[in-house]
C-alpha positions in Angstrom: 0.0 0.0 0.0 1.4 3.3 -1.0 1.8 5.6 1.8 3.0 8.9 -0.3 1.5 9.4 -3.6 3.8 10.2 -6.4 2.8 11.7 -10.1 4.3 10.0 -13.0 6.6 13.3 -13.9 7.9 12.7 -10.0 9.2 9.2 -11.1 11.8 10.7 -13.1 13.6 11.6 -10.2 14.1 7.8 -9.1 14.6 6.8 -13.0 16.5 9.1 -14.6 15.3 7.8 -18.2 12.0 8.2 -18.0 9.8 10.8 -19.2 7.2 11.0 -16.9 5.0 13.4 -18.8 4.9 10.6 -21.7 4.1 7.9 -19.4 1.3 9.5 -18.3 0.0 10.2 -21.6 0.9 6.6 -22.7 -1.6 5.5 -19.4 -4.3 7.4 -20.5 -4.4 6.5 -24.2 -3.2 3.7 -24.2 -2.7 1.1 -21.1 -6.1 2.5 -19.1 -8.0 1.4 -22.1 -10.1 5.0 -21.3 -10.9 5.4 -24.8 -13.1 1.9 -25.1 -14.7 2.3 -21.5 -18.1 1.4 -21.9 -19.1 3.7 -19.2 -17.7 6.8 -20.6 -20.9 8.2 -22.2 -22.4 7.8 -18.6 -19.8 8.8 -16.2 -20.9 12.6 -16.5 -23.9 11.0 -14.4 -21.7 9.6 -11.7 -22.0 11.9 -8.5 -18.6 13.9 -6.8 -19.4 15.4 -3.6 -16.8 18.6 -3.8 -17.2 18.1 0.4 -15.2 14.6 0.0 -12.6 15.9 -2.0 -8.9 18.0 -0.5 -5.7 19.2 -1.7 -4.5 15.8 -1.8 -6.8 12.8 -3.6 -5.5 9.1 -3.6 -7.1 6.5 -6.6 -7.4 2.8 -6.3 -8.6 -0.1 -8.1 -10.1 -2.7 -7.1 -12.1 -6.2 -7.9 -14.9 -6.6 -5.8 -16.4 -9.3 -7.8 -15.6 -11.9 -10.6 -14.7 -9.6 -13.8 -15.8 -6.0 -12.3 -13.3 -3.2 -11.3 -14.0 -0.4 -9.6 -11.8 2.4 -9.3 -12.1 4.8 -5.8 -11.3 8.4 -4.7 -10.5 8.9 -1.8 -9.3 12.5 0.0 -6.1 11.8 2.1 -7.3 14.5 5.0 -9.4 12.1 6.1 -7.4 9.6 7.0 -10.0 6.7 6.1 -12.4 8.3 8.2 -15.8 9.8 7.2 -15.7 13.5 6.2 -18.4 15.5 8.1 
């Protein structure tokens, strides 16, 4: 479990030889498969409480079932804990 979240241009500083800017475009396009997401004509519906969200946002995925994966926000002030 990652403890301190690091952006792909941040990686560069561990390895020297990669451009982080292109990894991060190669993600998107490419190795997320975003482009063929069946859900993307929906997702505008999907509900973001600006309450839950900080400064600092961590993202997960997940298999809670056989074949679905689910990807979560979470806000890092919280600790875990329910925002009130």
């Amino acid at each position: 479990m990652d403890t301190y979240p690091i952006d792909t241009c941040s990686l560069e500083k561990f390895y020297p030889h990669l451009n982080g800017k292109q990894l991060s475009e190669q993600y998107k396009e490419h190795l997320s498969d975003f482009n063929g997401w069946e859900a993307k004509e929906h997702a505008c519906e999907w509900l973001v409480f600006p309450e839950n969200t900080g400064e600092y946002l961590s993202i997960d995925e997940t298999a809670l079932s056989d074949g679905e994966l689910y990807t979560i926000v979470t806000n890092k002030a919280s600790k875990g804990k329910r925002v009130r």
